[in-house]
DOMI-626298 format. One record per residue (C-alpha): x, y, z; residue in three letters. Coordinates in steps of 0.5 Angstrom, whole numbers, padded with zeros to 4 digits, always signed. Example, Ala and Ser with C-alpha at 12.3 -4.5 7.8 and 13.67 -1.06 7.14 Angstrom:
2
+0025-0009+0016ALA/+0027-0002+0014SER/
***
This chain:
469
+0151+0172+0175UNK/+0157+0169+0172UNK/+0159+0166+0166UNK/+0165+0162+0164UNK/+0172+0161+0166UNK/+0177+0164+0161UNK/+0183+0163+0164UNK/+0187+0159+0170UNK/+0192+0161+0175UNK/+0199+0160+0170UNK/+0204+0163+0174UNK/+0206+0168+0180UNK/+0205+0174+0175UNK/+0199+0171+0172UNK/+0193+0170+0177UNK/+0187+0167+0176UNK/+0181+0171+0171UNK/+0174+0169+0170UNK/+0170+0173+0164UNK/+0163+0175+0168UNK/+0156+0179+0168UNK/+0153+0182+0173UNK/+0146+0187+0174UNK/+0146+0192+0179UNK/+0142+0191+0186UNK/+0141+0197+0190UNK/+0144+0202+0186UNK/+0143+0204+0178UNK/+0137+0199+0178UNK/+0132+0203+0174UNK/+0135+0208+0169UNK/+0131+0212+0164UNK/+0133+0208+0156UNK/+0137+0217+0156UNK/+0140+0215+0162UNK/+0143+0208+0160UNK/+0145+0210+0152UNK/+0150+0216+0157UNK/+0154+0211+0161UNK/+0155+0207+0154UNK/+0157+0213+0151UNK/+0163+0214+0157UNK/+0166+0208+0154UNK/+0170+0212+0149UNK/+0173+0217+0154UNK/+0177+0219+0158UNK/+0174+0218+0164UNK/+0172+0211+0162UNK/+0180+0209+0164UNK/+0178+0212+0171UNK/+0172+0208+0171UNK/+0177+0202+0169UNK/+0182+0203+0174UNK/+0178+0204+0179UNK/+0173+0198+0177UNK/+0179+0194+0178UNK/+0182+0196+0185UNK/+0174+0194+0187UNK/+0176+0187+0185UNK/+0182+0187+0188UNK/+0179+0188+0195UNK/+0183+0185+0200UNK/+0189+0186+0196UNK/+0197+0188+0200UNK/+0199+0192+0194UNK/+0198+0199+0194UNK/+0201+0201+0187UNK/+0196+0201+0182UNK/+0201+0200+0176UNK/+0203+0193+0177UNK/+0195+0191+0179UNK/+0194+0194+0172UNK/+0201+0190+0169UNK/+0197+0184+0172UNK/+0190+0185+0170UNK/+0193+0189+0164UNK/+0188+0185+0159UNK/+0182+0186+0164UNK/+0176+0190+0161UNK/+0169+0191+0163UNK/+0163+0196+0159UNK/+0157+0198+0160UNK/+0152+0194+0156UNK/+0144+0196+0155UNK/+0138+0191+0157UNK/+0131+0192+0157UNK/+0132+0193+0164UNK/+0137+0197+0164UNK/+0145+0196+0164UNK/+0149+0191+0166UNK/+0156+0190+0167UNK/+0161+0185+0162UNK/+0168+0183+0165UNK/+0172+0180+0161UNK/+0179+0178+0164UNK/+0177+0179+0172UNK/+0182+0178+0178UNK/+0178+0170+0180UNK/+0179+0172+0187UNK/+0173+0176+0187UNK/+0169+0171+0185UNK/+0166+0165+0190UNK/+0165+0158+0186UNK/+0163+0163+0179UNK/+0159+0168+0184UNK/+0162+0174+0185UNK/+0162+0177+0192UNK/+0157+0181+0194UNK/+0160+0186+0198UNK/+0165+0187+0191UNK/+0159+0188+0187UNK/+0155+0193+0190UNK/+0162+0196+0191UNK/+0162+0196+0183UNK/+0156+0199+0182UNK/+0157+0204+0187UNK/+0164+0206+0183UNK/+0158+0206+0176UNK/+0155+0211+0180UNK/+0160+0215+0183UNK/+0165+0215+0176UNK/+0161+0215+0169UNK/+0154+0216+0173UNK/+0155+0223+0175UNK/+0159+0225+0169UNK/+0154+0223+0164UNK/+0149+0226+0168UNK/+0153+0233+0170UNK/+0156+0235+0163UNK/+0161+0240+0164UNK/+0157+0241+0170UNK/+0160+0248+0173UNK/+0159+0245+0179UNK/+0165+0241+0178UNK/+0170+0247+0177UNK/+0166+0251+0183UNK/+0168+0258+0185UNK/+0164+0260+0190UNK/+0164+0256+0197UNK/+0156+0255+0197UNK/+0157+0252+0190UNK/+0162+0247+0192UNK/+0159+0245+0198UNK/+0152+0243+0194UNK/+0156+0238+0190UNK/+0158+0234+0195UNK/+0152+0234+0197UNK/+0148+0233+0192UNK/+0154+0227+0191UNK/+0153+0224+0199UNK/+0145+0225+0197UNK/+0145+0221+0190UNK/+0150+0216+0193UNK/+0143+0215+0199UNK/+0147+0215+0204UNK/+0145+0222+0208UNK/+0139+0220+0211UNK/+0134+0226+0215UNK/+0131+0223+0220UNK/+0136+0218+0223UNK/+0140+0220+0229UNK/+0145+0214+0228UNK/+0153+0217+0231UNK/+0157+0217+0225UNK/+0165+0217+0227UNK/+0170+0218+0222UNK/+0176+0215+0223UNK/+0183+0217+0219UNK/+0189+0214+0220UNK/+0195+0210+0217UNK/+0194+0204+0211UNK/+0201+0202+0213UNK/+0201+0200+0220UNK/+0204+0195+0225UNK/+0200+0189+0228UNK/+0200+0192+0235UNK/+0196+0199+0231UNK/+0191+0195+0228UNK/+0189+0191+0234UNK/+0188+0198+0238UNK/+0184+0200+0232UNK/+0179+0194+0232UNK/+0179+0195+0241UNK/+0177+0203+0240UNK/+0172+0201+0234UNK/+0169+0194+0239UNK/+0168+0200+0245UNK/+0165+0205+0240UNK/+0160+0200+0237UNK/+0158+0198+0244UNK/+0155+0204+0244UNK/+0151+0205+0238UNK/+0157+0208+0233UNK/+0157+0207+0227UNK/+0164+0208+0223UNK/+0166+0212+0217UNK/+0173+0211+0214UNK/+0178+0213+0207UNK/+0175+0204+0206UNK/+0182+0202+0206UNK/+0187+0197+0209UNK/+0190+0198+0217UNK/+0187+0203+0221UNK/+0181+0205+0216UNK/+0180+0197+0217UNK/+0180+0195+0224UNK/+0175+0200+0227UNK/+0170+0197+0222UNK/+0172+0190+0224UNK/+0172+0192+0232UNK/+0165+0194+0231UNK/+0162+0189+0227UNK/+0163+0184+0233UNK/+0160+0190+0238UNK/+0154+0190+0233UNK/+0152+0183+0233UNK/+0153+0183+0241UNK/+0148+0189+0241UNK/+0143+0187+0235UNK/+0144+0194+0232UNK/+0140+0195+0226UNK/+0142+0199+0221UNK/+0149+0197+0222UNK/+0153+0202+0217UNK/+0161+0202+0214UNK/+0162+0208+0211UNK/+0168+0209+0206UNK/+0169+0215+0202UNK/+0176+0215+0198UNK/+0177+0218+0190UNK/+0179+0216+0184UNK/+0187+0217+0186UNK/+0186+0214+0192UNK/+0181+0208+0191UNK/+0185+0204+0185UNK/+0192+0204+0190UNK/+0187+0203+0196UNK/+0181+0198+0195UNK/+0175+0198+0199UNK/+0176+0194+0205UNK/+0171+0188+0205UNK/+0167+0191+0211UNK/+0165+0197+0207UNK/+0158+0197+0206UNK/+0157+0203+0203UNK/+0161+0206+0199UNK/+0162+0213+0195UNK/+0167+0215+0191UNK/+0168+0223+0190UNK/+0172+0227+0184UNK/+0177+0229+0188UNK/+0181+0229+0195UNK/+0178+0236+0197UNK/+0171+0234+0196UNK/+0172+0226+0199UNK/+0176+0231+0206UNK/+0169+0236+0206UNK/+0165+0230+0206UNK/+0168+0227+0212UNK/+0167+0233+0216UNK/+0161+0236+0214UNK/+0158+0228+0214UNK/+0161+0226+0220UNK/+0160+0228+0228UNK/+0166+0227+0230UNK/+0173+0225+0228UNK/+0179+0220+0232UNK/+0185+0219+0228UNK/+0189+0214+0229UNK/+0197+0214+0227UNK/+0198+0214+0220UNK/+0203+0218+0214UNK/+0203+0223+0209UNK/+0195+0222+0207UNK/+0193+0222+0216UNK/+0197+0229+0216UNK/+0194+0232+0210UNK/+0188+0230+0214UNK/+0189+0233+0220UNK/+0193+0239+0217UNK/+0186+0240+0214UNK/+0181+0239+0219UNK/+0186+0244+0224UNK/+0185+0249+0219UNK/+0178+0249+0219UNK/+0178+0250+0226UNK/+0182+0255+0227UNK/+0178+0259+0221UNK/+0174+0265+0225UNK/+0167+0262+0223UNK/+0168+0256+0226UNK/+0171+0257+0233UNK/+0164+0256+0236UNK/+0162+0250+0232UNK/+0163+0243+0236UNK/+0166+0238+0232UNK/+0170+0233+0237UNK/+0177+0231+0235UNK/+0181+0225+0238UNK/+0188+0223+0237UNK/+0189+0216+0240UNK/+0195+0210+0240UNK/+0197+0204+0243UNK/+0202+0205+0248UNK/+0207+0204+0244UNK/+0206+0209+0239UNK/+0204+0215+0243UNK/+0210+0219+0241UNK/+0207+0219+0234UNK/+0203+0223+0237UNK/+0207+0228+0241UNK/+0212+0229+0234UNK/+0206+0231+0230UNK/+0203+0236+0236UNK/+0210+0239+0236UNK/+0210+0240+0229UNK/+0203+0243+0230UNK/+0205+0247+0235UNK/+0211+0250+0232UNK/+0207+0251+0225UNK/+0200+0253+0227UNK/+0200+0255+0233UNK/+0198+0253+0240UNK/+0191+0255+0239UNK/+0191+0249+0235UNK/+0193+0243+0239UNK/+0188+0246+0245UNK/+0182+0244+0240UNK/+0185+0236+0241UNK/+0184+0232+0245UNK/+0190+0226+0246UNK/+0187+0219+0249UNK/+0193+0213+0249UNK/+0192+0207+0251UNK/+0184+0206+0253UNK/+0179+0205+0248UNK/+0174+0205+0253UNK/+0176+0212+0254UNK/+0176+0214+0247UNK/+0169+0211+0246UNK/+0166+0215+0252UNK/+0169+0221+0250UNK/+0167+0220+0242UNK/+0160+0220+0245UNK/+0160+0226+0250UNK/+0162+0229+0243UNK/+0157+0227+0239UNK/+0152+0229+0245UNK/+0154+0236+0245UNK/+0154+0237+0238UNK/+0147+0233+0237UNK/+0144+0239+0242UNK/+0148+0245+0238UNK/+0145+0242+0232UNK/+0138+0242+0235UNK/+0139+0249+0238UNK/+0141+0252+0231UNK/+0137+0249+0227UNK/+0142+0244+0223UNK/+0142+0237+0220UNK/+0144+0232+0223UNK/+0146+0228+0217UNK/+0149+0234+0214UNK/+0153+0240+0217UNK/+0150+0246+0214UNK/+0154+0251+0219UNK/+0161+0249+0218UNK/+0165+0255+0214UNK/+0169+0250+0209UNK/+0174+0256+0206UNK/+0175+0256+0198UNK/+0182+0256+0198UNK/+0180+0249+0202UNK/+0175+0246+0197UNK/+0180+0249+0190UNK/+0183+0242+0187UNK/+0191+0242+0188UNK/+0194+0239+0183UNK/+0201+0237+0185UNK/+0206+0237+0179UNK/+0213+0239+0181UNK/+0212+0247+0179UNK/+0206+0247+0184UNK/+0209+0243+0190UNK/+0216+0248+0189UNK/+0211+0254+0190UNK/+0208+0253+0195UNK/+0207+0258+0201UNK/+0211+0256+0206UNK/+0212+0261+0211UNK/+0209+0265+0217UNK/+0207+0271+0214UNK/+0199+0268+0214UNK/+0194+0266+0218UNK/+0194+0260+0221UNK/+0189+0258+0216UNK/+0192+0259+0211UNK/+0199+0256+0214UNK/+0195+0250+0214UNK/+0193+0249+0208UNK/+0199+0250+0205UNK/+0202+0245+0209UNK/+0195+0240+0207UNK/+0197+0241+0200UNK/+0204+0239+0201UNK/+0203+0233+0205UNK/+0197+0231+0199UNK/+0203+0232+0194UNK/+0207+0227+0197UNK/+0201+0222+0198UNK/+0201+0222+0191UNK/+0208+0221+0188UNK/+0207+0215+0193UNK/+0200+0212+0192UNK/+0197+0215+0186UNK/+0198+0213+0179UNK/+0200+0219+0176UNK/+0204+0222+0181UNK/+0208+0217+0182UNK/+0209+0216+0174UNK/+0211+0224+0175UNK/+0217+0223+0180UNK/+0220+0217+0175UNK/+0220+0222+0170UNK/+0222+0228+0173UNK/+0224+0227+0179UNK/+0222+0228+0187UNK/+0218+0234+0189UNK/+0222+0239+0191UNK/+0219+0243+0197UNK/+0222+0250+0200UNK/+0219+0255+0205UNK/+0222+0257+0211UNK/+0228+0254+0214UNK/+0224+0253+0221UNK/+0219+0250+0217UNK/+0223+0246+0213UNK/+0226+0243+0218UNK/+0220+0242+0222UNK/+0217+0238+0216UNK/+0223+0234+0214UNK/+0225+0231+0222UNK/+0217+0229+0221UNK/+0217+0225+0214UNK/+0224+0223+0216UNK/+0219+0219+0223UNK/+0214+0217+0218UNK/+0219+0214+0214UNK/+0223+0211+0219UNK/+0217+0208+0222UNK/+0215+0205+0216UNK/+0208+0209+0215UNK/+0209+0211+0207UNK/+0207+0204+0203UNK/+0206+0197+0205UNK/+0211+0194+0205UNK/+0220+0197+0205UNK/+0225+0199+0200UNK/+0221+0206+0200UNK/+0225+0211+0196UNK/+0222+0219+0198UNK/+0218+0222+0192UNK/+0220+0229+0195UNK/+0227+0233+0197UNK/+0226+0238+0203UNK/+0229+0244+0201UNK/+0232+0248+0208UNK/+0235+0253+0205UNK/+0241+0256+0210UNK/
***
């Protein structure tokens, strides 16, 4: 329920901002007076700011600006807290962004997603204090906690055999892209898949919005869209509104083996800096020797006009990983249709390999996710410059060493603290082997030139490849 407007639109820099209440529904709705007295302590912490600032993203749903410090400059008065009620909590606003408001009602969707952010932020660090878990250093523990967060967040659900699609790409997209995203999510939602995403903008958005109208068409129950991002990601890219199931994870290695172990298969669509971390990712788990027998299908797909992103980036995974990579992936230009049946024969034979060993078919139990991919990486400029970038390992390693890279650029470009490091510092500097480097920087020098950094131009690289002789 609203309360009163407290400010009107004044200025281009000065948006409208109303001071709300609202209650939780469908989540946090019954919490122990223990429970409630543990988020309100939060509000003195560091994590509250976090929840702050990811509270305010959520508001700003639908918003084209992909730097979270000029929304916390425009928003800079914005505060909201915990407050305790008989019946549990409530969330007070003071200053929020009025365009998530409809005649003095907040938008719903933007309200679950508020409680979702609750949830995922202040709710498990006031439930798992210095929780060892969080610092995991086994596999076996730190795969528990993501799902143990899936699980809290009530979106793992046995005995549902609804296909899950998890579709990665770029949040900076040309029209044509995005049109070819919402065809092949339109082809998959005809045949009964529903769709997972980093909930962002561009290709995170259009296969959502493509199979929202193939739902509708085939009545489809139950209609699932999935967004799974982090604190970083999430305050620079808010959730799109189609999302109807969020879940926020602590950091970017949990939030990528959630996609893994959560989806039955992964199509990636073109995108930057944050699509090849993604990719670099997944082809290391696959190239891992425990995994080799494991199905998990993985698609590239475009538009014909952007099928050379796709040959640039598979020359780049060839040259650096190997050829045993690029034959794990399979390229579809052009054709939802044939993207939508090849997802589905994937997800067939994955359903079959899970009944045969006994697996869960919300939870992939069996894929061996290695601890160097699941450590955090923090990317300051001593840890991005000492990065092992060579050939002297084994393609696994290579790729995550390369996946660490990539995640460093998509901080210095979209998250606040990266890019608060590069003003202060200075770009990234990345050195390895000279082959590599060249490697590297003729493909970042494609995304660049192709827009796919930020949202909008004028972009200034936040990192330096360092060639050598």
């Amino acid at each position: 329920m609203s309360e009163k407007t407290v400010e009107t639109h004044t200025a281009e820099t000065m948006p409208a901002k109303l001071d709300a209440s609202i209650w939780p529904e469908r989540s946090l709705e019954i919490l122990s007076p223990l429970e409630v007295q543990q988020l309100m302590a939060a509000h003195d912490t560091p994590v509250y700011q976090t929840f702050r600032r990811c509270a305010l993203a959520v508001l700003n749903t639908g918003s084209e600006i992909d730097d979270p410090r000029e929304i916390l400059r425009m928003y800079h008065d914005f505060d909201i807290q915990v407050d305790q009620q008989s019946r549990g909590v409530k969330l007070v606003m003071k200053n929020a962004p009025a365009s998530a408001f409809v005649d003095g009602q907040i938008i719903k969707g933007i309200k679950h997603h508020l409680f979702s952010v609750l949830r995922d932020i202040i709710y498990v660090e006031a439930l798992l204090p210095n929780n060892p878990l969080i610092q995991a250093k086994q596999e076996r523990q730190n795969t528990d906690l993501v799902f143990r967060l899936l699980r809290n967040a009530n979106v793992l659900q046995a005995g549902n055999m609804q296909k899950l699609v998890v579709c990665w790409g770029g949040h900076s997209i040309g029209r044509a892209e995005y049109e070819y995203t919402k065809d092949v999510g339109y082809s998959m939602g005809l045949r009964g898949c529903s769709v997972i995403t980093g909930c962002g903008p561009g290709a995170m958005k259009g296969p959502m919005k493509g199979a929202t109208i193939a739902h509708a068409k085939q009545h489809m129950p139950n209609r699932r869209y999935i967004g799974l991002t982090e604190p970083g990601i999430v305050a620079s890219e808010p959730p799109n509104p189609i999302v109807n199931e969020l879940v926020i994870l602590p950091d970017i290695e949990k939030r990528l083996e959630a996609f893994v172990r959560f989806g039955h298969a992964i199509l990636v669509f073109p995108g930057g800096a944050g699509t090849a971390e993604e990719v670099l990712y997944l082809m290391g788990l696959l190239m891992h020797p425990d995994n080799i027998d494991i199905p998990l299908p993985v698609i590239l797909t475009a538009p014909e006009a952007s099928k050379d992103y796709w040959s640039s980036m598979i020359e780049f995974l060839r040259a650096t990983i190997g050829e045993k990579a690029v034959s794990k992936l399979k390229v579809i230009v052009n054709d939802p249709e044939e993207v939508a049946r090849a997802v589905n024969e994937g997800i067939q034979e994955v359903e079959e390999f899970r009944r045969e060993n006994k697996d869960a078919f919300y939870f992939n139990w069996k894929l061996k996710v290695p601890l160097e991919f699941q450590k955090p990486f923090i990317p300051t400029h001593e840890n991005m410059a000492q990065l092992e970038l060579h050939k002297d390992q084994k393609p696994h390693e290579l790729a995550a060493n390369l996946r660490r890279a990539f995640s460093g650029i998509v901080s210095g470009n979209v998250k606040e603290e990266g890019v608060s490091a590069i003003e202060e510092h200075g770009p990234f500097e990345i050195s390895g082997d000279p082959e590599i480097m060249n490697l590297l920087d003729n493909l970042l020098r494609d995304f660049v030139a192709q827009g796919r950094m930020k949202i909008g131009g004028g972009y200034k690289p936040c990192y330096k490849i360092v060639t050598g002789s």
